[in-house]
C-alpha atoms as an extended CHARMM CRD file, in Angstrom:
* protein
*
       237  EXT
         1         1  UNK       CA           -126.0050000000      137.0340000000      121.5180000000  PROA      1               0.0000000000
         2         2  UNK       CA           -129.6000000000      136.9060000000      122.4940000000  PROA      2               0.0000000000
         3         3  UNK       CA           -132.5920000000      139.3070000000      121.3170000000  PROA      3               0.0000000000
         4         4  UNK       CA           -132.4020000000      141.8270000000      123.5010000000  PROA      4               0.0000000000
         5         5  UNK       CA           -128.9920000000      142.5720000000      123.5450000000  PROA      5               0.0000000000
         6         6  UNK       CA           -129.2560000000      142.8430000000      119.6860000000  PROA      6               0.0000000000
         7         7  UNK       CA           -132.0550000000      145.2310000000      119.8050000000  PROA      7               0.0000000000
         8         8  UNK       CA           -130.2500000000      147.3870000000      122.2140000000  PROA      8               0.0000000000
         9         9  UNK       CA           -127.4580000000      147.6810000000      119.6690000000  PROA      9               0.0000000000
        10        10  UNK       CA           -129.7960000000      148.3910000000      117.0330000000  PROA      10              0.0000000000
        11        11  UNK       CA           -131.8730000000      151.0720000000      118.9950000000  PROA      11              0.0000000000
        12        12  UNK       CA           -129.6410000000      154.0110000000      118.8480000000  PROA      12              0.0000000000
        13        13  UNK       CA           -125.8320000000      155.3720000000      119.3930000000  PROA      13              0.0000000000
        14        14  UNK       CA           -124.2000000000      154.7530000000      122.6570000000  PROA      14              0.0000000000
        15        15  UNK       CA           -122.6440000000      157.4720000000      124.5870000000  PROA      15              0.0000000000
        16        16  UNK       CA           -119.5970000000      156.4660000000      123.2980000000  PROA      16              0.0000000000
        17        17  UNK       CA           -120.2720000000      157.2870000000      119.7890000000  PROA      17              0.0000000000
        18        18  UNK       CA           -122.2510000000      160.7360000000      120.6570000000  PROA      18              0.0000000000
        19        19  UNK       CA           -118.9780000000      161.6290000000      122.0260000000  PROA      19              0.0000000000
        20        20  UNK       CA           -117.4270000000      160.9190000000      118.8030000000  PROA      20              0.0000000000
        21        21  UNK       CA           -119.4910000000      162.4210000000      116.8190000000  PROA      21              0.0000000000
        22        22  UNK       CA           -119.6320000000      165.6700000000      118.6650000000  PROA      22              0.0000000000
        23        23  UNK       CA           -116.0110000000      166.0600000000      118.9300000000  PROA      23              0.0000000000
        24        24  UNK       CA           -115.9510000000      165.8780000000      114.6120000000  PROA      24              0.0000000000
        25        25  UNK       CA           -118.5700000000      168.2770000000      114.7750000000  PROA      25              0.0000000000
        26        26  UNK       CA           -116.4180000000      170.3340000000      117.1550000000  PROA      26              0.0000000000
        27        27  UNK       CA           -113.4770000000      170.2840000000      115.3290000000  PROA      27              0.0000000000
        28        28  UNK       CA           -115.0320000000      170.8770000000      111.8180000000  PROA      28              0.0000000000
        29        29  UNK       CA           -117.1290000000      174.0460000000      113.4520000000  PROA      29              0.0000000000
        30        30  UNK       CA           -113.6820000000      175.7280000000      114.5300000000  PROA      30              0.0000000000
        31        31  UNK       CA           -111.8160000000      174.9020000000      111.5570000000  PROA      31              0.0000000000
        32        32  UNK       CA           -114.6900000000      177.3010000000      109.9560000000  PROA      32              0.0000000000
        33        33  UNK       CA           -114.8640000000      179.9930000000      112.5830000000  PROA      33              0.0000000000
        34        34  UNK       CA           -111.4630000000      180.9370000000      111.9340000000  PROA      34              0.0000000000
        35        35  UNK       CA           -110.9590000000      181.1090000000      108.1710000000  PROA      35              0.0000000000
        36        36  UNK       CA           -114.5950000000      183.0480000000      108.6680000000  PROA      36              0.0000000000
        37        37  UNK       CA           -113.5680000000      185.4000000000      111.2300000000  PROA      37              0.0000000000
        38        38  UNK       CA           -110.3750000000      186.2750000000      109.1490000000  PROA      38              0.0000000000
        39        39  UNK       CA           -112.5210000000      186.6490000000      106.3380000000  PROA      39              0.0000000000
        40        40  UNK       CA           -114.4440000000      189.1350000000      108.3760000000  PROA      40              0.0000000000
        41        41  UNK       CA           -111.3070000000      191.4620000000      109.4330000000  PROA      41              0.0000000000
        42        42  UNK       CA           -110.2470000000      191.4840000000      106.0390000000  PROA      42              0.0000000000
        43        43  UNK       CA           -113.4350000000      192.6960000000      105.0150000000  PROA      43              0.0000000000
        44        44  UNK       CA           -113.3400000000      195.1530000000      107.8060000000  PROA      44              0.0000000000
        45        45  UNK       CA           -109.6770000000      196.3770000000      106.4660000000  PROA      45              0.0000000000
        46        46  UNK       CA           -110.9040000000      196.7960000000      102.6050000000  PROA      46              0.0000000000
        47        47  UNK       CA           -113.5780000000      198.6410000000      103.5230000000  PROA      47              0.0000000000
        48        48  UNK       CA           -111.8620000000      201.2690000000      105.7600000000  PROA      48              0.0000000000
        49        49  UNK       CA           -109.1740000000      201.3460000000      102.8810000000  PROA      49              0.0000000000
        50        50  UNK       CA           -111.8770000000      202.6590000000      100.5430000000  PROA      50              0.0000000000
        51        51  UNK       CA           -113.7550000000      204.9350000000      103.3020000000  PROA      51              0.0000000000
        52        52  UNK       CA           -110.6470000000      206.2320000000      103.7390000000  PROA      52              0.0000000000
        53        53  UNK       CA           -109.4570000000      206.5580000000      100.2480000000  PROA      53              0.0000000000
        54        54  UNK       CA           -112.8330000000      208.1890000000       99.1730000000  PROA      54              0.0000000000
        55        55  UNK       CA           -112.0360000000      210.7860000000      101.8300000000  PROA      55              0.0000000000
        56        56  UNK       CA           -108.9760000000      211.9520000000      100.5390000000  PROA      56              0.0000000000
        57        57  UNK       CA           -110.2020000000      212.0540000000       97.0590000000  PROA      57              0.0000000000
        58        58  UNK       CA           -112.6050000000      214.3960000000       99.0660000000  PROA      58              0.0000000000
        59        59  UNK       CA           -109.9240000000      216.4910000000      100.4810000000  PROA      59              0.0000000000
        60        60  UNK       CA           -108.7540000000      216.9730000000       97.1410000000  PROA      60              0.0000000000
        61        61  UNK       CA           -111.8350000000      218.3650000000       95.8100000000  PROA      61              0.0000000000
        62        62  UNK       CA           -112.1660000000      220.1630000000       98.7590000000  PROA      62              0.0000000000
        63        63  UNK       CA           -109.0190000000      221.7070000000       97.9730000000  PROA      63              0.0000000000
        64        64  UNK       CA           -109.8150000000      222.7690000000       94.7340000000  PROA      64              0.0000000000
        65        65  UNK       CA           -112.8860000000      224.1420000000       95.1220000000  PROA      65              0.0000000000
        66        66  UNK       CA           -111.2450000000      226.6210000000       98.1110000000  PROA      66              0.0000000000
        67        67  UNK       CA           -108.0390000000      226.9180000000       97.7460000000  PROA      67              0.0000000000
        68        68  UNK       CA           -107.4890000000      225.5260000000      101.4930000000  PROA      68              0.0000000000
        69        69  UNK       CA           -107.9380000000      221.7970000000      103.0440000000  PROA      69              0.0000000000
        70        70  UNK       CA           -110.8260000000      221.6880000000      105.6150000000  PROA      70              0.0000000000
        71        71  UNK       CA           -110.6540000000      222.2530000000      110.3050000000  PROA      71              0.0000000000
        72        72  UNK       CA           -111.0390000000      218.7040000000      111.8580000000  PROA      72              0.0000000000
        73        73  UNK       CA           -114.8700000000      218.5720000000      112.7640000000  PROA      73              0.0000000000
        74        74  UNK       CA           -116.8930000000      220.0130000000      115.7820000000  PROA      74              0.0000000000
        75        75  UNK       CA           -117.3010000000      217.1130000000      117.8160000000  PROA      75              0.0000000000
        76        76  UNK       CA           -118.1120000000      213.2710000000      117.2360000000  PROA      76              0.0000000000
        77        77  UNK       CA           -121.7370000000      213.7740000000      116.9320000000  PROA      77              0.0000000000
        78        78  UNK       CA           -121.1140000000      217.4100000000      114.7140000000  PROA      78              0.0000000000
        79        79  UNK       CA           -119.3180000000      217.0430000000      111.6820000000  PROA      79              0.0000000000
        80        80  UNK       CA           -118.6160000000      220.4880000000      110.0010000000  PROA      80              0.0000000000
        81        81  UNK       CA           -115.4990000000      221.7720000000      110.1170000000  PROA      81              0.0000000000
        82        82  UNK       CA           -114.4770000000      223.7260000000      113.4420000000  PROA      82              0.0000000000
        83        83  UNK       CA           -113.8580000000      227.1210000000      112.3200000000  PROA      83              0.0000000000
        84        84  UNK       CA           -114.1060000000      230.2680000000      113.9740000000  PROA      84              0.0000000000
        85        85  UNK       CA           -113.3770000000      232.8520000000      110.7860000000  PROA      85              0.0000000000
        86        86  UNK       CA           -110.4700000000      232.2390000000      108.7660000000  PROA      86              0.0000000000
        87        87  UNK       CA           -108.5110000000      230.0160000000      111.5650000000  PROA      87              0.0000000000
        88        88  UNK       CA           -109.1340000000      226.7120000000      112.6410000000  PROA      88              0.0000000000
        89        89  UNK       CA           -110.3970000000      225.6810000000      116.1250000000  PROA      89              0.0000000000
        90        90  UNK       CA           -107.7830000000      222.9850000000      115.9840000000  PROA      90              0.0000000000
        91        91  UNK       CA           -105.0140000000      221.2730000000      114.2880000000  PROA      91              0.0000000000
        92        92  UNK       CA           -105.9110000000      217.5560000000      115.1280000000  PROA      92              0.0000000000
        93        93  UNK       CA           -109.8100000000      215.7230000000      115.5670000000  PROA      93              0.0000000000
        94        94  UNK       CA           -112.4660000000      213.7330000000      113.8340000000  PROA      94              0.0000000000
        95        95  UNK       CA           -112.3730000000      214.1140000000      110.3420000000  PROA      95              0.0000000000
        96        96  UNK       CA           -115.0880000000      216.7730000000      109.2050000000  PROA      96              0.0000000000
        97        97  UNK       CA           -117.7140000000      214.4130000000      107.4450000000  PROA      97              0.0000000000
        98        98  UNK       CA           -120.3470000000      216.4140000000      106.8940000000  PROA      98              0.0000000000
        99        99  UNK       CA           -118.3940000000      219.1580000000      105.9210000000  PROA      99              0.0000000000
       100       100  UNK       CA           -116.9660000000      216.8350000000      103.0040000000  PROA      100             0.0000000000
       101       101  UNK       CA           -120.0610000000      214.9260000000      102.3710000000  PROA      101             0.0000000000
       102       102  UNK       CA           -117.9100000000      211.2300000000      102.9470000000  PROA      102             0.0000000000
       103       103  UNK       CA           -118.5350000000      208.4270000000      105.5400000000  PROA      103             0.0000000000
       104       104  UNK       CA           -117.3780000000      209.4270000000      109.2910000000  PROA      104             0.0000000000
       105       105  UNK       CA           -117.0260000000      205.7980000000      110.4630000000  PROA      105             0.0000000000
       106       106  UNK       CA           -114.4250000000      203.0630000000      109.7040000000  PROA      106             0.0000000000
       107       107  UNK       CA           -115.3540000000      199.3540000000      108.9200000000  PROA      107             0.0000000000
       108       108  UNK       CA           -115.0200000000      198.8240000000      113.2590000000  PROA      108             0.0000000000
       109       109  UNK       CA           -118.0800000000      201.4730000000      112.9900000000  PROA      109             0.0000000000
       110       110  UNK       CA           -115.4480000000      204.4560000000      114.5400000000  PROA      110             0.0000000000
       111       111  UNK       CA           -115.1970000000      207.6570000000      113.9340000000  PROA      111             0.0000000000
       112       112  UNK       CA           -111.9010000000      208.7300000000      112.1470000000  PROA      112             0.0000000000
       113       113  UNK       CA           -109.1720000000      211.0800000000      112.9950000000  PROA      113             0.0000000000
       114       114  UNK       CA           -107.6370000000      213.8020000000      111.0770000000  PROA      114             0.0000000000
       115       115  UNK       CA           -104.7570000000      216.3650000000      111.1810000000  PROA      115             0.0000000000
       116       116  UNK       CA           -104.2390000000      219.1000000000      108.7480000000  PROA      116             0.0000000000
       117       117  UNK       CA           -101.2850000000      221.9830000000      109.0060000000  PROA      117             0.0000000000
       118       118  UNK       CA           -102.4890000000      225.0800000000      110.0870000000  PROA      118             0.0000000000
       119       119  UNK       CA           -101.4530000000      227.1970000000      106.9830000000  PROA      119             0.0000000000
       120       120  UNK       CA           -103.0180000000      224.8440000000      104.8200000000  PROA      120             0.0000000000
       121       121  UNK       CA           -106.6160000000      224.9230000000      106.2780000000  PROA      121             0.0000000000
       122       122  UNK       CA           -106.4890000000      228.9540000000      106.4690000000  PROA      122             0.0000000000
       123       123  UNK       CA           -108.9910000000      230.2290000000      104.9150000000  PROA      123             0.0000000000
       124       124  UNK       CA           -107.9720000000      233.3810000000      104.8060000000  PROA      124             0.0000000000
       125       125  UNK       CA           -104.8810000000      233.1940000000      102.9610000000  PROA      125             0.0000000000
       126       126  UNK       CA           -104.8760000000      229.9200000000      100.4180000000  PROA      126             0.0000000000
       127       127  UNK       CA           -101.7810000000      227.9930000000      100.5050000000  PROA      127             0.0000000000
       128       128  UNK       CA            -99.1970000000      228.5000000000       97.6710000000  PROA      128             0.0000000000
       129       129  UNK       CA            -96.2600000000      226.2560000000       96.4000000000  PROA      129             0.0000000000
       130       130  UNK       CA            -93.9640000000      227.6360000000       99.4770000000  PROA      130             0.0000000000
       131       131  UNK       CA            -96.7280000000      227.2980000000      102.6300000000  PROA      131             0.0000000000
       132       132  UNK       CA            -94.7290000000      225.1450000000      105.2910000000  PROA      132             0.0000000000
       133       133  UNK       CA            -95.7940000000      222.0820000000      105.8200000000  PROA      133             0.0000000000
       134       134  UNK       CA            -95.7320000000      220.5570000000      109.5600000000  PROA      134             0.0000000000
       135       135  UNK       CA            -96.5790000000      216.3900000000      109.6820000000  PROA      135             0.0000000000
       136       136  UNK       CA            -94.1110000000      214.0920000000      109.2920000000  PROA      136             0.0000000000
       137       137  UNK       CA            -95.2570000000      209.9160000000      108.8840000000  PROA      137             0.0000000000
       138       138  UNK       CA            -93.0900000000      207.4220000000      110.0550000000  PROA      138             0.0000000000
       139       139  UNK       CA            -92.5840000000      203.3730000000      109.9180000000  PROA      139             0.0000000000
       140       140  UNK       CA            -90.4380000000      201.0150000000      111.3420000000  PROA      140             0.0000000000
       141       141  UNK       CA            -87.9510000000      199.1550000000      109.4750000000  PROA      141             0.0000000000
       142       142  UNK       CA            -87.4530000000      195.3450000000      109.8830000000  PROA      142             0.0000000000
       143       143  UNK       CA            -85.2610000000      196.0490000000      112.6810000000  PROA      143             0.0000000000
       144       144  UNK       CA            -88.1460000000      197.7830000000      114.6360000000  PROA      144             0.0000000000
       145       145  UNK       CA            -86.3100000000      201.2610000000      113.9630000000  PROA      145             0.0000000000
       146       146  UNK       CA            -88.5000000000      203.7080000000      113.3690000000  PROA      146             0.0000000000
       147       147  UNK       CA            -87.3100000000      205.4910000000      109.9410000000  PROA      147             0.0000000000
       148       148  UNK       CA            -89.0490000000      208.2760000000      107.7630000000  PROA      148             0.0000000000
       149       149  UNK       CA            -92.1540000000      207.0490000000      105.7300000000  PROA      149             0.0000000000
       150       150  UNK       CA            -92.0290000000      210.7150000000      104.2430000000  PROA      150             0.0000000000
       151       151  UNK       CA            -89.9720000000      213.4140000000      104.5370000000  PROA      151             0.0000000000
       152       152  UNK       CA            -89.9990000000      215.4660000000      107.5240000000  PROA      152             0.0000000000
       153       153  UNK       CA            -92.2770000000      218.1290000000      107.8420000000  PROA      153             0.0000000000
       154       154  UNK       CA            -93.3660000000      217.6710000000      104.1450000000  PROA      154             0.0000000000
       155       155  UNK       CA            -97.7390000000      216.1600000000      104.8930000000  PROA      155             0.0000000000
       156       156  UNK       CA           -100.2850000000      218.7300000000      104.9710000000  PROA      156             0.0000000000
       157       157  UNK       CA           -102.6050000000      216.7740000000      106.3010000000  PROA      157             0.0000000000
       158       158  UNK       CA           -103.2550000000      213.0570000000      107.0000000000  PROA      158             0.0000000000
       159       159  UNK       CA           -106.2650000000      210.1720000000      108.2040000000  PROA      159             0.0000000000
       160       160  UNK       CA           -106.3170000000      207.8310000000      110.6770000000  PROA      160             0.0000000000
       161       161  UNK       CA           -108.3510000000      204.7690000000      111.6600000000  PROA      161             0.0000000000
       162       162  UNK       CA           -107.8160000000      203.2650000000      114.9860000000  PROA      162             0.0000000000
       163       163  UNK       CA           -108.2000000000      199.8710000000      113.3750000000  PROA      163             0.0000000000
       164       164  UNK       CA           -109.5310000000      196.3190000000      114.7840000000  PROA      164             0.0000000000
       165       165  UNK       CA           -108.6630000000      196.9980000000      118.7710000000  PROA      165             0.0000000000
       166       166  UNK       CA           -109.8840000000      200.7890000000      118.3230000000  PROA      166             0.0000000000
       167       167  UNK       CA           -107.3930000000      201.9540000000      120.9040000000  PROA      167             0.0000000000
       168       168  UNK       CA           -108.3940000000      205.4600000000      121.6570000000  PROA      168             0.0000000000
       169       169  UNK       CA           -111.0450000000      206.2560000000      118.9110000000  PROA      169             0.0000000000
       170       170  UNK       CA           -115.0190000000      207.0930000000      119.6390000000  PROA      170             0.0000000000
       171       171  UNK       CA           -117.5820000000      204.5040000000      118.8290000000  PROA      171             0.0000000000
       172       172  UNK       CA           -120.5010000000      205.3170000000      116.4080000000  PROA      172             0.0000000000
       173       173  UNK       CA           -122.0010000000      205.4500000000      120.1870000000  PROA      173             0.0000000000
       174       174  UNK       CA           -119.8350000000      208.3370000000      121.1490000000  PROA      174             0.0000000000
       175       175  UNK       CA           -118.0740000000      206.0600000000      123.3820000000  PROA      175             0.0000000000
       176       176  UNK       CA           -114.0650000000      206.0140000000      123.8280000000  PROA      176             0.0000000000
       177       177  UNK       CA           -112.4780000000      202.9360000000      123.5420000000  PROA      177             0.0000000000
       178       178  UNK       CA           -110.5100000000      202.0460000000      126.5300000000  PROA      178             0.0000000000
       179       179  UNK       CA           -106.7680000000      201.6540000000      126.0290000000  PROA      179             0.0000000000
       180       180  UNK       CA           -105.8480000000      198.4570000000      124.6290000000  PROA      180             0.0000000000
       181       181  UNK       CA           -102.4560000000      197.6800000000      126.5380000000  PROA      181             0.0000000000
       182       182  UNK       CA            -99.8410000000      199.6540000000      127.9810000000  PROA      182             0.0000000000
       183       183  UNK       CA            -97.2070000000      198.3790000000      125.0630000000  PROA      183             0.0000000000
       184       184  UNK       CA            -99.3270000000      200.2860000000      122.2870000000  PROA      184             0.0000000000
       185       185  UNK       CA            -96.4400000000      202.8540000000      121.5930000000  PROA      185             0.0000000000
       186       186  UNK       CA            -96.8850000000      203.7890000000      118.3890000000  PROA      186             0.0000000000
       187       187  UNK       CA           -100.8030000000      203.6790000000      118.6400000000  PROA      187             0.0000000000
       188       188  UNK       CA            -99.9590000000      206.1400000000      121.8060000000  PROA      188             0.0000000000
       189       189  UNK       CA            -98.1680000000      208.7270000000      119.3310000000  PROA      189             0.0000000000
       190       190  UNK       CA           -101.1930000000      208.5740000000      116.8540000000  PROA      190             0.0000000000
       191       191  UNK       CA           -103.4980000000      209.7610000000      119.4340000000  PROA      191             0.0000000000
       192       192  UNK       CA           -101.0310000000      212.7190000000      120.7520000000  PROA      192             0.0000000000
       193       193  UNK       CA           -103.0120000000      215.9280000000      120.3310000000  PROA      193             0.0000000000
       194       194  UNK       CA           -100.1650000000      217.6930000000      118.1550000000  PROA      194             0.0000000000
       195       195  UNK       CA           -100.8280000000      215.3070000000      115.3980000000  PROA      195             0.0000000000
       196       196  UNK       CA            -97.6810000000      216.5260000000      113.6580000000  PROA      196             0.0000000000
       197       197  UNK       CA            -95.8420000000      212.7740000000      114.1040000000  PROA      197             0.0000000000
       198       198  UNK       CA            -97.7650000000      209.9130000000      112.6390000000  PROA      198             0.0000000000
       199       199  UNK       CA            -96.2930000000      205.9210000000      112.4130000000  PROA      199             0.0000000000
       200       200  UNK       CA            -97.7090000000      203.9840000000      109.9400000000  PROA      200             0.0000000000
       201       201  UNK       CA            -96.3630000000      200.6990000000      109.8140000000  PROA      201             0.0000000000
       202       202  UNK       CA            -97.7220000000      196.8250000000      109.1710000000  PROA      202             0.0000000000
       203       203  UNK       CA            -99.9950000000      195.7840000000      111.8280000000  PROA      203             0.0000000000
       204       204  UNK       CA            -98.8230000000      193.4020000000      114.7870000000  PROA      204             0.0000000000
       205       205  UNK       CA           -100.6430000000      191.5850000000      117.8040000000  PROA      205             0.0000000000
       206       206  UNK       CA            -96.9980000000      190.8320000000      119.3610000000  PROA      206             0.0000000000
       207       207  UNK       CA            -97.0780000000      193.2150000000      122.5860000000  PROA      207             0.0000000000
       208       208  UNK       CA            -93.2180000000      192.3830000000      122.8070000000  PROA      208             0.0000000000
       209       209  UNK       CA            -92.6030000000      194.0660000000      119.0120000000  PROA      209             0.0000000000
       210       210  UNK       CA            -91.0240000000      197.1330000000      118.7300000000  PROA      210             0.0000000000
       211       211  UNK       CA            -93.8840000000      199.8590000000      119.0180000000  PROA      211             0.0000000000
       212       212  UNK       CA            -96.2390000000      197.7000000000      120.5670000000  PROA      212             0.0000000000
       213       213  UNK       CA            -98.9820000000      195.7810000000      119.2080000000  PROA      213             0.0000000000
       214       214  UNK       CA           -100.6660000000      198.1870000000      116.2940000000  PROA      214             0.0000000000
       215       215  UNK       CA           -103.1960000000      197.8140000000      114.2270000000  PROA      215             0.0000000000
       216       216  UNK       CA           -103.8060000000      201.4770000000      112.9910000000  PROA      216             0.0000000000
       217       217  UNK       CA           -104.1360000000      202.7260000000      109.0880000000  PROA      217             0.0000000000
       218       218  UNK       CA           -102.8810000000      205.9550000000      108.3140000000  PROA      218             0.0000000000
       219       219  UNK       CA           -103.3500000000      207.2430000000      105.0680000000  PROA      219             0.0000000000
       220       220  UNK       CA           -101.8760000000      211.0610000000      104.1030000000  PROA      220             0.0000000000
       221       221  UNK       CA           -102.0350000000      213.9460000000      101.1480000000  PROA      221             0.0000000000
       222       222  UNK       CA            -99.3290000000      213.9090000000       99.5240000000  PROA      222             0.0000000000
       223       223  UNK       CA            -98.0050000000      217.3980000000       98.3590000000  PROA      223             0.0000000000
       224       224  UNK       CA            -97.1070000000      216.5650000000       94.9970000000  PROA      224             0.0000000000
       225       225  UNK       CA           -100.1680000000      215.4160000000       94.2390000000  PROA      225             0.0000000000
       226       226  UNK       CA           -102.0770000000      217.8280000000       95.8440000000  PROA      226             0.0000000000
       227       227  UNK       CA           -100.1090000000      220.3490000000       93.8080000000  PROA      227             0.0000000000
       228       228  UNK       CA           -100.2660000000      218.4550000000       90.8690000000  PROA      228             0.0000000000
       229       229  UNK       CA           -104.1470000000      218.7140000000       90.9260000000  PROA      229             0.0000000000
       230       230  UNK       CA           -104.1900000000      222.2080000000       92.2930000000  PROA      230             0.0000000000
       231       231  UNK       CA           -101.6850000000      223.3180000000       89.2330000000  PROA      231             0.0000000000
       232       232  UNK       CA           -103.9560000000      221.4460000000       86.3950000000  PROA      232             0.0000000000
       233       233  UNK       CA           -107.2120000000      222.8140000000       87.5670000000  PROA      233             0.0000000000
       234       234  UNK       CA           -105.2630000000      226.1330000000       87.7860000000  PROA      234             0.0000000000
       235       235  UNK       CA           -105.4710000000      226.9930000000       91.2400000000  PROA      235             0.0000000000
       236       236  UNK       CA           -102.2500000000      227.3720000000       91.6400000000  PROA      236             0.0000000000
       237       237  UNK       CA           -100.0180000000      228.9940000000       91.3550000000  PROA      237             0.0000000000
């Protein structure tokens, strides 16, 4: 081996070995990027859990301050309660931030939805022990049936987040997202404008599952405890 061929060695990597080393470096950065990004969603997850917890704990006290549960809001960009009078604009909307005085967006940055029963956001006449209730939330088993999360007809009102994909909720840019894929079943029936059938159920990317991919959170009052608190602070009955 003579001098120069020595020094070449010595003078740097060949193209070989930059090849080699890139392809480590490669495979190291996307064996972070996806523990990271799942890191992220979960993040995203907790913190629409407690957004949307804090709401209903606003609901509540909403409750018992009035003696009736709150309209879904205005609009996206307006969020006091759309009432006209004693009787609600609507049944099913954005939940009424402002009104409540609780975050309007999700950890995607989306506004939330909300349904409430009728008699139960009437101001005019408070809701007793016997008002009829009109939402019913339902899962799916392990078969993919769906079966009853609650009783039927038994939720005064409820919450929704849209969740990672964001199928059919408004951006914090007042923006609709478009729909996600024609297989989103169940997402479909938590957009339907009744908002008197809600599915909650564990989220799934499989397009071929029962119900579609879904990714949505629903969270709902439950009567007993809203009764419970409404009896204690002695607002009923």
């Amino acid at each position: 081996m003579n001098s120069k061929t020595l020094h070449r060695r010595e003078a740097g990597f060949t193209l070989v070995e930059i090849a080699i080393v890139l392809l480590i470096v490669g495979l190291m950065i996307g064996g972070l990027i996806a523990p990271l990004s799942s890191q992220m969603e979960q993040r995203r997850v907790s913190d629409t859990q407690r957004v949307m917890n804090e709401a209903r704990e606003a609901l509540f006290g909403f409750a018992l301050r009035n003696g009736y549960l709150p309209c879904p809001a205005i609009s996206a960009t307006n969020g006091l309660e759309d009432r006209t009078s004693n009787v609600c604009n609507k049944r099913y909307g954005f939940l009424p931030w402002a009104t409540l005085g609780v975050n309007r967006l999700d950890g995607w940055n989306r506004l939330m939805g909300y349904t409430v029963t009728p008699e139960f956001a009437d101001s005019g006449a408070p809701f007793t022990l016997k008002t009829a209730r009109d939402i019913t939330i339902a899962t799916r088993n392990r078969n993919g049936q769906l079966v009853a999360a609650t009783a039927v007809n038994d939720i005064p009102a409820a919450l929704i987040s849209f969740g990672r994909n964001g199928y059919g909720a408004t951006s914090d840019q007042n923006t609709i997202v478009a729909d996600a894929g024609s297989g989103n079943l169940d997402e479909k029936t938590n957009l339907q404008s009744s908002g008197t059938a809600l599915i909650a159920r564990d989220p799934s990317d499989d397009a071929r599952a029962s119900g579609g991919a879904f990714d949505d959170l629903v969270l709902w009052i439950s009567p007993n405890i809203l009764y419970n608190r409404m009896v204690a602070a002695q607002r009923l009955p």
